[in-house]
Chimera marker file (.cmm) of the C-alpha trace (Angstrom):
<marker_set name="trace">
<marker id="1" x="-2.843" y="0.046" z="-9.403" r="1" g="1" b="0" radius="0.5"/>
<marker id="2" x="-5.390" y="2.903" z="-8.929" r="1" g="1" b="0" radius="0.5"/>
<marker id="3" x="-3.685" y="6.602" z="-7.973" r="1" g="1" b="0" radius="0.5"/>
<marker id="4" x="-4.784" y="6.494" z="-4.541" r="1" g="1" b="0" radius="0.5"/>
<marker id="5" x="-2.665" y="3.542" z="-4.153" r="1" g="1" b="0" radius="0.5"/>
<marker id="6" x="0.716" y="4.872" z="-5.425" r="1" g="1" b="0" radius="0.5"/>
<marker id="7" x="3.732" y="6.385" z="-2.975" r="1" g="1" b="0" radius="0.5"/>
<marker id="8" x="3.520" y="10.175" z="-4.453" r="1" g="1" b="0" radius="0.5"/>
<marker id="9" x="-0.418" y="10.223" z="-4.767" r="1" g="1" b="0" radius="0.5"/>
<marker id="10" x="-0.777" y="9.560" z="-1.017" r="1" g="1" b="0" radius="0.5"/>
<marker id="11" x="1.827" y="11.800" z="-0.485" r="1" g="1" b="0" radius="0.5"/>
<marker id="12" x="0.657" y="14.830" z="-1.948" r="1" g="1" b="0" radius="0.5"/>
<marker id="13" x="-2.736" y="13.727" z="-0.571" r="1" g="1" b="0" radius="0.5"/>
<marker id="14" x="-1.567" y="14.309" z="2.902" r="1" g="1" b="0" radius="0.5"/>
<marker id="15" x="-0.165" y="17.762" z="1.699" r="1" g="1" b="0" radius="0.5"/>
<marker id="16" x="-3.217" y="18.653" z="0.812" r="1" g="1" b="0" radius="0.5"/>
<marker id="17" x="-4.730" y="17.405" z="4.268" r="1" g="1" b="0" radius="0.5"/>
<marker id="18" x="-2.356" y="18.685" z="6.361" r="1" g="1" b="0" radius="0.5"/>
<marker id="19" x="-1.979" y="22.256" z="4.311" r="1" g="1" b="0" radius="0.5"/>
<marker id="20" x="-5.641" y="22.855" z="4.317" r="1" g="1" b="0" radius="0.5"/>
<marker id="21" x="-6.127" y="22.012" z="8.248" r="1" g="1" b="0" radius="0.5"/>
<marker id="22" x="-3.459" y="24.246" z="8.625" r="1" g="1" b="0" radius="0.5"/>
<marker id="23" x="-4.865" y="27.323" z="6.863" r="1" g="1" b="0" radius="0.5"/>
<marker id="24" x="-8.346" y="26.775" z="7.870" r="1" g="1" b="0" radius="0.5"/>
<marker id="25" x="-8.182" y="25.201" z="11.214" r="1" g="1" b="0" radius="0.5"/>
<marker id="26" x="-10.380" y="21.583" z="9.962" r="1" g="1" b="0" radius="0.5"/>
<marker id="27" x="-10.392" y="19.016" z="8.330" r="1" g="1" b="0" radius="0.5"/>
<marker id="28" x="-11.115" y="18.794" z="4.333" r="1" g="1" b="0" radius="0.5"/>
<marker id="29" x="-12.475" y="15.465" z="5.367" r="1" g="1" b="0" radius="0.5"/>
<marker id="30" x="-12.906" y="12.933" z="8.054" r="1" g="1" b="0" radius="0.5"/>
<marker id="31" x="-9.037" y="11.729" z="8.773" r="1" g="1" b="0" radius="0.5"/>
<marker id="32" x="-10.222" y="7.944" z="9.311" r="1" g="1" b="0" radius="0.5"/>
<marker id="33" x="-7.823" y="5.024" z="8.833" r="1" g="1" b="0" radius="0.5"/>
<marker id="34" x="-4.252" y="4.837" z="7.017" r="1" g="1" b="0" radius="0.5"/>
<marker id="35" x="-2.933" y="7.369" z="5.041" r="1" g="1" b="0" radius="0.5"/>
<marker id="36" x="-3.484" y="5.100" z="1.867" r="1" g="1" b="0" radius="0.5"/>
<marker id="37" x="-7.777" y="5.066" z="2.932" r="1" g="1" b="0" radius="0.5"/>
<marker id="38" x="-7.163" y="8.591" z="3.627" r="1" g="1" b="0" radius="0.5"/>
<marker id="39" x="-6.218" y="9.208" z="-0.428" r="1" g="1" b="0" radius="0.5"/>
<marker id="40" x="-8.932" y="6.276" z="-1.690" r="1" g="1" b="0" radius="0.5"/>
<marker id="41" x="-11.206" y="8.895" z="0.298" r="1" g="1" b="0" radius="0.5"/>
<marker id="42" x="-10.322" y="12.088" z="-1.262" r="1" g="1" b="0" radius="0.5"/>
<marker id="43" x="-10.067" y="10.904" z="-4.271" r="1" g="1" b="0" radius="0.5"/>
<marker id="44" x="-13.692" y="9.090" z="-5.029" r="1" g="1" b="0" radius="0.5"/>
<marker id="45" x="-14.349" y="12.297" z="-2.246" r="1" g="1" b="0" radius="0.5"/>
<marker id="46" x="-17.730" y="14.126" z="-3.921" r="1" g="1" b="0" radius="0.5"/>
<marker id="47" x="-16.501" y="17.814" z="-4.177" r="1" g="1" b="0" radius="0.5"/>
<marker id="48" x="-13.473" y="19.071" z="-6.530" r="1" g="1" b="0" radius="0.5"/>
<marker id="49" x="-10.177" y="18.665" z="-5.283" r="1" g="1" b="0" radius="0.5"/>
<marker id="50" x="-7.148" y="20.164" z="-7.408" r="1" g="1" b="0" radius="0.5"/>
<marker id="51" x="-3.221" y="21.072" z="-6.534" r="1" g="1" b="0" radius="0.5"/>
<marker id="52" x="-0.710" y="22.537" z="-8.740" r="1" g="1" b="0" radius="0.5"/>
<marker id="53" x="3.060" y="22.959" z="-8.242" r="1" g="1" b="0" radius="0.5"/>
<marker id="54" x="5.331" y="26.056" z="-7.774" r="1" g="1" b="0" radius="0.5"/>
<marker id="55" x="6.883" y="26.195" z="-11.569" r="1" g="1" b="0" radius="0.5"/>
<marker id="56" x="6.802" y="29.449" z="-13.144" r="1" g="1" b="0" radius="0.5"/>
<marker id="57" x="4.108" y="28.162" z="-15.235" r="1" g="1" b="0" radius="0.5"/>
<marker id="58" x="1.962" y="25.778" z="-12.732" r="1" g="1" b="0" radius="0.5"/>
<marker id="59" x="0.886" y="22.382" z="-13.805" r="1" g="1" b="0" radius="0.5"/>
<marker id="60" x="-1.752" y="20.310" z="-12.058" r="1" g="1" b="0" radius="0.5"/>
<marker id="61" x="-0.323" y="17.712" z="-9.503" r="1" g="1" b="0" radius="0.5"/>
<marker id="62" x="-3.459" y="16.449" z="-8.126" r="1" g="1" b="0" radius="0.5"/>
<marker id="63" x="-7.126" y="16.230" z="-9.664" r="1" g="1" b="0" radius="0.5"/>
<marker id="64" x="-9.872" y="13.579" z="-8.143" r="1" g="1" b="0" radius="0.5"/>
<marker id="65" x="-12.665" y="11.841" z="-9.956" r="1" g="1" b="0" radius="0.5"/>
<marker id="66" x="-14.955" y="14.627" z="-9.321" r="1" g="1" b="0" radius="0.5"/>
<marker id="67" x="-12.266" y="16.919" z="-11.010" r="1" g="1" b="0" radius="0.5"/>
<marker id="68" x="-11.706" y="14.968" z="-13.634" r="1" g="1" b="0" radius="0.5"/>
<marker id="69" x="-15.211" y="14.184" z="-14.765" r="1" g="1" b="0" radius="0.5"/>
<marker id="70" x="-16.012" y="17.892" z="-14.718" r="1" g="1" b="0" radius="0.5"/>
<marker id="71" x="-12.936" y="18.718" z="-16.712" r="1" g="1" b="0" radius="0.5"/>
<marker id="72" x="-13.361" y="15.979" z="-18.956" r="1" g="1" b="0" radius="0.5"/>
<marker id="73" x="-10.199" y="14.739" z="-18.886" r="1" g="1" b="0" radius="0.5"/>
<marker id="74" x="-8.624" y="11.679" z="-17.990" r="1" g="1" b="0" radius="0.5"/>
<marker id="75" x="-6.064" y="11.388" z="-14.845" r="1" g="1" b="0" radius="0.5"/>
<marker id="76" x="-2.446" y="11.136" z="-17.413" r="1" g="1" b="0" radius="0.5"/>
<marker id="77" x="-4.179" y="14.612" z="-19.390" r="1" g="1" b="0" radius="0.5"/>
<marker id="78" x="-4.427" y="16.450" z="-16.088" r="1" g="1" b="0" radius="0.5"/>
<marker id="79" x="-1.242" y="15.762" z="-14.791" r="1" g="1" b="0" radius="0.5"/>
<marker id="80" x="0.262" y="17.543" z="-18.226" r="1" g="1" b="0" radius="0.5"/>
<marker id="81" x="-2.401" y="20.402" z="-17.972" r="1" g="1" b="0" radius="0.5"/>
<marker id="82" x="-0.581" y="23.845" z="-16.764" r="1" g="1" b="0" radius="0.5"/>
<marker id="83" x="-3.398" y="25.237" z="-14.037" r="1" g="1" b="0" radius="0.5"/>
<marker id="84" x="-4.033" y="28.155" z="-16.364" r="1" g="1" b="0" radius="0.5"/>
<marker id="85" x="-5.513" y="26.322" z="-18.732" r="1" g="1" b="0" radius="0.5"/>
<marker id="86" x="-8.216" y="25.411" z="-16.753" r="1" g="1" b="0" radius="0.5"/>
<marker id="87" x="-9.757" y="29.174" z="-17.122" r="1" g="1" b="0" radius="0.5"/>
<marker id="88" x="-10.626" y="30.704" z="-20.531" r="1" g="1" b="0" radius="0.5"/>
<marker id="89" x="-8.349" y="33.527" z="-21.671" r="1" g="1" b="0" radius="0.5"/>
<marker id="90" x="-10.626" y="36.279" z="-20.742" r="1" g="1" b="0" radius="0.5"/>
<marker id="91" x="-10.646" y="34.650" z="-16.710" r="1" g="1" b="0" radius="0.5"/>
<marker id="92" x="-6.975" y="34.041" z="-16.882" r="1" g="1" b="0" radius="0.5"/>
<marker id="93" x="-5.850" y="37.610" z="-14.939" r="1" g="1" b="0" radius="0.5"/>
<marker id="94" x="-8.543" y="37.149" z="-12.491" r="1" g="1" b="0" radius="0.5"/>
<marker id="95" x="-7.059" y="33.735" z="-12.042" r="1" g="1" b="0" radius="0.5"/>
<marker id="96" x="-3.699" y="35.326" z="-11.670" r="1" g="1" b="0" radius="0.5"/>
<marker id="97" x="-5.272" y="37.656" z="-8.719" r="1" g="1" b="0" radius="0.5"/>
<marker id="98" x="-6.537" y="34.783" z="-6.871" r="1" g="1" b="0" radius="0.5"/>
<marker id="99" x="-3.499" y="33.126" z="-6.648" r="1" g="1" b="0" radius="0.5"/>
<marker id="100" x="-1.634" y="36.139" z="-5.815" r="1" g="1" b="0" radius="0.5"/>
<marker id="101" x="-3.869" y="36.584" z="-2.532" r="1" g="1" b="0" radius="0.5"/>
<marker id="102" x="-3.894" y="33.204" z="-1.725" r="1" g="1" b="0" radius="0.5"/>
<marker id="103" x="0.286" y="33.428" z="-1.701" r="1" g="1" b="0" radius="0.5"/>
<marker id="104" x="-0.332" y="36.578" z="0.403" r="1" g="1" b="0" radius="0.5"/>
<marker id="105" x="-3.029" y="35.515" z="2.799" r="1" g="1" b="0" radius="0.5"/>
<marker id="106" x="-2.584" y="31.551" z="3.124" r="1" g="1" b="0" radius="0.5"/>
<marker id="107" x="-6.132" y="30.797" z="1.738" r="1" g="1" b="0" radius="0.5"/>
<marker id="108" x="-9.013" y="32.465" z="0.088" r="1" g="1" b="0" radius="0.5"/>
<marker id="109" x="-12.397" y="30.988" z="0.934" r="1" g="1" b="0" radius="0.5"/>
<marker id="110" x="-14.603" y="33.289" z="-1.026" r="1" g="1" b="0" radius="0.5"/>
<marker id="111" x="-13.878" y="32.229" z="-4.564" r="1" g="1" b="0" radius="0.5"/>
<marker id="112" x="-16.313" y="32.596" z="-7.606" r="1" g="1" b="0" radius="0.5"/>
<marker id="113" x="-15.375" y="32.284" z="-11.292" r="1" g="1" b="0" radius="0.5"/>
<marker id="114" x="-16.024" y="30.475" z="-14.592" r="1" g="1" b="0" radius="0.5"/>
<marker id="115" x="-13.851" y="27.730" z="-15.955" r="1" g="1" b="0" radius="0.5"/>
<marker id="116" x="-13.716" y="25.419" z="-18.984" r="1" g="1" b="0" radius="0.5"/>
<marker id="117" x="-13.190" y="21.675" z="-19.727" r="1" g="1" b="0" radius="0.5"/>
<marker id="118" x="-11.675" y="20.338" z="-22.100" r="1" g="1" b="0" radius="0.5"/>
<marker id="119" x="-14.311" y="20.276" z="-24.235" r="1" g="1" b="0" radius="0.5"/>
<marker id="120" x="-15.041" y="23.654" z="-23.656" r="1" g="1" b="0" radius="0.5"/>
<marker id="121" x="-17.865" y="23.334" z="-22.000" r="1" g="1" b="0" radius="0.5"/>
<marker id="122" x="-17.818" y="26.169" z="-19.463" r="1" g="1" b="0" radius="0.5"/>
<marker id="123" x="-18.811" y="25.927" z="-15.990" r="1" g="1" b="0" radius="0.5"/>
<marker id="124" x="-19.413" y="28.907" z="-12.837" r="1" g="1" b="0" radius="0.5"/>
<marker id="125" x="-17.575" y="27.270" z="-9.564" r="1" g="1" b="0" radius="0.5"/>
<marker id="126" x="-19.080" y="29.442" z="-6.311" r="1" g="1" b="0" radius="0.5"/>
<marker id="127" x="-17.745" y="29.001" z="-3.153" r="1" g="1" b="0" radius="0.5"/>
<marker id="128" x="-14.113" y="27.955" z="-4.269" r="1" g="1" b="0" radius="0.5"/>
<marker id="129" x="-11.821" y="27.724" z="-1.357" r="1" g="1" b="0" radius="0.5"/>
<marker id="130" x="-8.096" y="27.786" z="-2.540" r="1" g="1" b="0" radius="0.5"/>
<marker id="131" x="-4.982" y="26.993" z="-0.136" r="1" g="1" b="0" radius="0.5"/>
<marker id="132" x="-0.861" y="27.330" z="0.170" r="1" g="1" b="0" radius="0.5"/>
<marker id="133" x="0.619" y="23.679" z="0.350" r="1" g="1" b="0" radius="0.5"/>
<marker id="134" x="3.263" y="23.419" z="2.059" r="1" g="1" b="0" radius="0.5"/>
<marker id="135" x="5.473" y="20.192" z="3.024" r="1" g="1" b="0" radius="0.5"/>
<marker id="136" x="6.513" y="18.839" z="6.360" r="1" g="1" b="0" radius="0.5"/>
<marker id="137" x="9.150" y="21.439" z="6.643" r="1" g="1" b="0" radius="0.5"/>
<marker id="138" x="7.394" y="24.245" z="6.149" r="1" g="1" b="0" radius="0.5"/>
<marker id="139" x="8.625" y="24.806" z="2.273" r="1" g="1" b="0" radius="0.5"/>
<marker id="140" x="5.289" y="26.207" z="0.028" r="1" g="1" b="0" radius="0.5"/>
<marker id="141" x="5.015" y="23.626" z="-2.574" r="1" g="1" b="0" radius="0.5"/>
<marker id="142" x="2.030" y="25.187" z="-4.457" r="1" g="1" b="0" radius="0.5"/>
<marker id="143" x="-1.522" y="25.705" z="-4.306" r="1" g="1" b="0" radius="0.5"/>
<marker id="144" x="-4.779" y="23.601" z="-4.435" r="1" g="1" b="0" radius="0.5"/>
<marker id="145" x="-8.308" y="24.513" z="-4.615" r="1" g="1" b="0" radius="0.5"/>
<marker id="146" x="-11.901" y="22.362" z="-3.659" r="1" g="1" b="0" radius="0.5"/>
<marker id="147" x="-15.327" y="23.174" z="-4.225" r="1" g="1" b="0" radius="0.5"/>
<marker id="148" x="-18.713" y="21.280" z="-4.863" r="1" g="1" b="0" radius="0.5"/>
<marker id="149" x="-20.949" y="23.873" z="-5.947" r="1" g="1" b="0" radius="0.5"/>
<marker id="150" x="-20.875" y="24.739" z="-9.818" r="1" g="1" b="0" radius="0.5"/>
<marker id="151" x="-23.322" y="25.380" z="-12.520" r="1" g="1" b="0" radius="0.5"/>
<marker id="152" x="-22.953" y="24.396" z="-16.122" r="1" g="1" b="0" radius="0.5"/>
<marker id="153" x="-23.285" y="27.946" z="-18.350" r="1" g="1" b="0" radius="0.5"/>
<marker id="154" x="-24.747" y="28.289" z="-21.261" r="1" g="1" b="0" radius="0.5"/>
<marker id="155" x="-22.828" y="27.865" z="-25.099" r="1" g="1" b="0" radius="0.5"/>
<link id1="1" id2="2" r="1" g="1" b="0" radius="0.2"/>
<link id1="2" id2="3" r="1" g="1" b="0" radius="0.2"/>
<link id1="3" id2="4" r="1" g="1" b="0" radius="0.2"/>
<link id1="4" id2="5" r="1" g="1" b="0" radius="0.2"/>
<link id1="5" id2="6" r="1" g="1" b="0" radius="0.2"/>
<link id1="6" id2="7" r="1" g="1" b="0" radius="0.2"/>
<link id1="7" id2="8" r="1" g="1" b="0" radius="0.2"/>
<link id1="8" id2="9" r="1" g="1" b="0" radius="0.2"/>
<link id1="9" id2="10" r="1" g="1" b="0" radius="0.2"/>
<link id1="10" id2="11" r="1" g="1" b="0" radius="0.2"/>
<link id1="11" id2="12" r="1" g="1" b="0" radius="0.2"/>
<link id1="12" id2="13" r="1" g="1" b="0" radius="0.2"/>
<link id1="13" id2="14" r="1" g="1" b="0" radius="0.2"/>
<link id1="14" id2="15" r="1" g="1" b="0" radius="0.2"/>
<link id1="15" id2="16" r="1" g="1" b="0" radius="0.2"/>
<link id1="16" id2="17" r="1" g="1" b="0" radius="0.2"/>
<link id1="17" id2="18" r="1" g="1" b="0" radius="0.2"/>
<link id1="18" id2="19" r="1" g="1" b="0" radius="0.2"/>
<link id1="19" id2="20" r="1" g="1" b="0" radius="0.2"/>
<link id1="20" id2="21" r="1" g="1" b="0" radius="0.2"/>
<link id1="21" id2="22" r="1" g="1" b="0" radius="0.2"/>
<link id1="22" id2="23" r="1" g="1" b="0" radius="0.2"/>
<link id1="23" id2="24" r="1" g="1" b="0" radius="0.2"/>
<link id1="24" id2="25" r="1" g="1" b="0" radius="0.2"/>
<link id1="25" id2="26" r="1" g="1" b="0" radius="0.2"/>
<link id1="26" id2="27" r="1" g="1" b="0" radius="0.2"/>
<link id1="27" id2="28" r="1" g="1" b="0" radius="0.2"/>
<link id1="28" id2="29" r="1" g="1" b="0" radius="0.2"/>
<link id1="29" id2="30" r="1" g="1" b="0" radius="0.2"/>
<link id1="30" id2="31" r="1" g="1" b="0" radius="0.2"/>
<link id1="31" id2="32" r="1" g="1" b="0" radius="0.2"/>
<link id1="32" id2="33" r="1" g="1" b="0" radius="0.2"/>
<link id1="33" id2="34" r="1" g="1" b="0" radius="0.2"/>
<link id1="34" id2="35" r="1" g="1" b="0" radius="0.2"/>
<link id1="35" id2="36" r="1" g="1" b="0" radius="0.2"/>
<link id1="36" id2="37" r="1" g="1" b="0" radius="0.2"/>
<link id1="37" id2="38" r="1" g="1" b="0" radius="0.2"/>
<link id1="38" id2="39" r="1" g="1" b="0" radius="0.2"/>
<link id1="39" id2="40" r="1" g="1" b="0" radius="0.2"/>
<link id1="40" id2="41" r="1" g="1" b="0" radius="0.2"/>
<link id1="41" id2="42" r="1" g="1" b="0" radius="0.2"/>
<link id1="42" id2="43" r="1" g="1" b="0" radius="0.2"/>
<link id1="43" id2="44" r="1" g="1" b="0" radius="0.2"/>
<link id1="44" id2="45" r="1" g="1" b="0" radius="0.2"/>
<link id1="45" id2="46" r="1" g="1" b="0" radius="0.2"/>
<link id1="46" id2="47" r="1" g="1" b="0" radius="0.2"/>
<link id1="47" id2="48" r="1" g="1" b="0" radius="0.2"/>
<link id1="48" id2="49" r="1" g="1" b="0" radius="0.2"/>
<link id1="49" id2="50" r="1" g="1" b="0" radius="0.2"/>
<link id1="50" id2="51" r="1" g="1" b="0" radius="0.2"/>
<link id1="51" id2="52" r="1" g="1" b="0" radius="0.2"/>
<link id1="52" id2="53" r="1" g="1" b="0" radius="0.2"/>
<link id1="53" id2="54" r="1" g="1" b="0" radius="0.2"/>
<link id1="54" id2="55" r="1" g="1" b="0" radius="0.2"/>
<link id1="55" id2="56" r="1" g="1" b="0" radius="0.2"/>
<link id1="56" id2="57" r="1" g="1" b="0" radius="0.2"/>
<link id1="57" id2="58" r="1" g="1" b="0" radius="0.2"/>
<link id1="58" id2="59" r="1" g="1" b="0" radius="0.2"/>
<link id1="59" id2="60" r="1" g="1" b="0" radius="0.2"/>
<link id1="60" id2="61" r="1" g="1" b="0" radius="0.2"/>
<link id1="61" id2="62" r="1" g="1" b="0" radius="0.2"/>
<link id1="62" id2="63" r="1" g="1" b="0" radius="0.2"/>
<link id1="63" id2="64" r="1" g="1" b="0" radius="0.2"/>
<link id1="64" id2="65" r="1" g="1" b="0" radius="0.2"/>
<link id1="65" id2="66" r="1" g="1" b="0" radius="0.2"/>
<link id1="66" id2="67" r="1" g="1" b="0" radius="0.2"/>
<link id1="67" id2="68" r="1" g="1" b="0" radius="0.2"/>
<link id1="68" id2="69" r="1" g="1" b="0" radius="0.2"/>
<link id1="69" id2="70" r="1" g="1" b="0" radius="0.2"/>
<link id1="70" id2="71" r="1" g="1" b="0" radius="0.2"/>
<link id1="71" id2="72" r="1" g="1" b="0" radius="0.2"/>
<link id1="72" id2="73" r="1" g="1" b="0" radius="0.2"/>
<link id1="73" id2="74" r="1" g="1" b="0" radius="0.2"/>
<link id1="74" id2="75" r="1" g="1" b="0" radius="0.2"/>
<link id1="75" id2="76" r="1" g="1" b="0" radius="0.2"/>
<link id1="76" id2="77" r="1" g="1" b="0" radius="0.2"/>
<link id1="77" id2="78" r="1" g="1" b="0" radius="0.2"/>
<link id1="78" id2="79" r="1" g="1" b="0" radius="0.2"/>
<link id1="79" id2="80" r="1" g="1" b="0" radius="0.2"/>
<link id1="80" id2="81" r="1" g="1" b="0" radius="0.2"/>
<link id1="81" id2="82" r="1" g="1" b="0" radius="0.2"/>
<link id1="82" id2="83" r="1" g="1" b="0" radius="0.2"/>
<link id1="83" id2="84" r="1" g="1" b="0" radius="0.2"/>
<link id1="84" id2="85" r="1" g="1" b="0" radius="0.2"/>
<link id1="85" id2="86" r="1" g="1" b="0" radius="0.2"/>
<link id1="86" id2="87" r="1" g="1" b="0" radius="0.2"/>
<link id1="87" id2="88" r="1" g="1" b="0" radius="0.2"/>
<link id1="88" id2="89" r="1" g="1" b="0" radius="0.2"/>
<link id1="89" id2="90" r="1" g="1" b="0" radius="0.2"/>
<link id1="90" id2="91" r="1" g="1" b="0" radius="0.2"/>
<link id1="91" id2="92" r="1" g="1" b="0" radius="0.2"/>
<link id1="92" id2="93" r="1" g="1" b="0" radius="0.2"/>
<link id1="93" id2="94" r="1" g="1" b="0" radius="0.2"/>
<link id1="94" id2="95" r="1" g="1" b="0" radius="0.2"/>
<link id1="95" id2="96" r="1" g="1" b="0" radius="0.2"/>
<link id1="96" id2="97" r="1" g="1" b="0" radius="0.2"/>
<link id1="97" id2="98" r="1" g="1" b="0" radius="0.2"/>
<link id1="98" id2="99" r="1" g="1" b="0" radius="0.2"/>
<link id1="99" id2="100" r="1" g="1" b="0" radius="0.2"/>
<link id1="100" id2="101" r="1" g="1" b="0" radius="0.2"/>
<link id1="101" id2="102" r="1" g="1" b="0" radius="0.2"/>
<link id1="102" id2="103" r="1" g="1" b="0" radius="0.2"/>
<link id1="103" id2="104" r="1" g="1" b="0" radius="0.2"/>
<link id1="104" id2="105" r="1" g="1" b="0" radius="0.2"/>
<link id1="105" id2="106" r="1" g="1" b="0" radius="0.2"/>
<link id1="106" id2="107" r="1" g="1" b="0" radius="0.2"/>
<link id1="107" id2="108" r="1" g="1" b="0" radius="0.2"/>
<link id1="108" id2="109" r="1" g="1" b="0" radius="0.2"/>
<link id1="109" id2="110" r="1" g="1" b="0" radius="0.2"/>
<link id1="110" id2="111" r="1" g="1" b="0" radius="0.2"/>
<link id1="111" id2="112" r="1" g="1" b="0" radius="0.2"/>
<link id1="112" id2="113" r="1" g="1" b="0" radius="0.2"/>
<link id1="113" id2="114" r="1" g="1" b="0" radius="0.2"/>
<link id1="114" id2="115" r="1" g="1" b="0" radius="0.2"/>
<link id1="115" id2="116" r="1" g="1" b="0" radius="0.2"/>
<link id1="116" id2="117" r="1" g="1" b="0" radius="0.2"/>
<link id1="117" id2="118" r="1" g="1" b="0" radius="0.2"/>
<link id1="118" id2="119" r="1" g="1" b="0" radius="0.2"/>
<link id1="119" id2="120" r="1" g="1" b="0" radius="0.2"/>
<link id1="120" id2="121" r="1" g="1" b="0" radius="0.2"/>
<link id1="121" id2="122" r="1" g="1" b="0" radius="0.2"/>
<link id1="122" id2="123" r="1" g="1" b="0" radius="0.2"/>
<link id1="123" id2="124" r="1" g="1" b="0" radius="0.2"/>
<link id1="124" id2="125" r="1" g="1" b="0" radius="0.2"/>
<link id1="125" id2="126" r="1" g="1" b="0" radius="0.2"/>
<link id1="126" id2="127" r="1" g="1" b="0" radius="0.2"/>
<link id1="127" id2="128" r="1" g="1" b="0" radius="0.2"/>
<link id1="128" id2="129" r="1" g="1" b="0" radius="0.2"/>
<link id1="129" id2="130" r="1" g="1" b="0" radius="0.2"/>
<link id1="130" id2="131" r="1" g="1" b="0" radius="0.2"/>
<link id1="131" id2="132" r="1" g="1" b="0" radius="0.2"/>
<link id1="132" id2="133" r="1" g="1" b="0" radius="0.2"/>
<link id1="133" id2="134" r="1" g="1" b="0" radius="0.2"/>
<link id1="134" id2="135" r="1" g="1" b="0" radius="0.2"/>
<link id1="135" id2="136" r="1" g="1" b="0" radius="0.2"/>
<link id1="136" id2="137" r="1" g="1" b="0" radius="0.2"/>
<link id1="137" id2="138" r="1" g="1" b="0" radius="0.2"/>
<link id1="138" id2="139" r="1" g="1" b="0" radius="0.2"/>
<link id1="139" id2="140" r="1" g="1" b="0" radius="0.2"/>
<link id1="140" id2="141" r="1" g="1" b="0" radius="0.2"/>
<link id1="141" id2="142" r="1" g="1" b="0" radius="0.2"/>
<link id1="142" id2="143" r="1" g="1" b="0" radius="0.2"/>
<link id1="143" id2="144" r="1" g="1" b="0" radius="0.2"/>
<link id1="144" id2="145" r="1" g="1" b="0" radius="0.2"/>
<link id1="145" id2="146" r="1" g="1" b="0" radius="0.2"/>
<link id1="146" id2="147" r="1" g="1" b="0" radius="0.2"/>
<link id1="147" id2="148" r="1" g="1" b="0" radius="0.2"/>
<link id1="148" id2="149" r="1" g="1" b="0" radius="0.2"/>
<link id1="149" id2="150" r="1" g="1" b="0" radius="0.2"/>
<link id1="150" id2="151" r="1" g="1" b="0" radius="0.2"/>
<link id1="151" id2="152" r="1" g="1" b="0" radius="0.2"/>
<link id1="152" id2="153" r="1" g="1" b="0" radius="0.2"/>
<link id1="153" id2="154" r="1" g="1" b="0" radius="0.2"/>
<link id1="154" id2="155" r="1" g="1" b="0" radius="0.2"/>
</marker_set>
């Protein structure tokens, strides 16, 4: 069975739908057909799409093939990955500050910063926009981020 096919990925897929039409007032993507098409969608989707939790220490919920291939890391790795982890040390306060305003403000749209794969290779992402999540009641159940512009940096 492929992600997009299983009970919690299509769930937290239409978090992330709903959450981001919420905070930005449109869609992520077209909305066409069931809510299992919807996930197939986002996940072979060709921009980044990422979600973490709430936990004190945030791991990554959520990561399509466009996320994975440029973190270099398979889906199981991911889901194991706390979200910090996906910035160097150095970037890891400005990290911090981004997710700070984004708790504050509902969504930031104006993101620019460098992470790093697992390999290490680094990577500038411009454009980020990064989101609250929040479930059918209302609750905030974490944060995700998408963005299809990024540049490979120099070793």
């Amino acid at each position: 069975m492929q992600p997009w096919q299983e009970h919690n990925w299509i769930e937290q897929t239409q978090i992330l739908l709903n959450s981001y039409r919420r905070y930005l007032g449109e869609e992520l993507l077209a909305r066409n057909g069931s809510d299992e098409e919807q996930s197939k969608a986002l996940f072979e989707a060709g921009f980044v799409v990422v979600s973490h939790g709430t936990q004190a220490d945030p791991i990554l919920n959520y990561g399509n093939q466009t996320a994975l291939d440029l973190w270099e890391m398979d889906l199981a790795t991911l889901l194991q990955t706390p979200s910090r982890l996906t910035a160097e040390p150095v970037h890891r306060d400005e990290r911090a500050r981004l997710l700070e305003r984004t708790s504050r403000d509902g969504f930031v749209d104006d993101y620019r910063g460098i992470r790093i794969a697992s390999t290490g290779r680094r990577f500038l992402i411009e454009k980020a926009i990064v989101w609250n999540l929040v479930n059918d009641d209302g609750d905030r159940v974490g944060q995700a981020a998408t963005f299809s512009d990024w540049v490979f940096l120099d070793e």
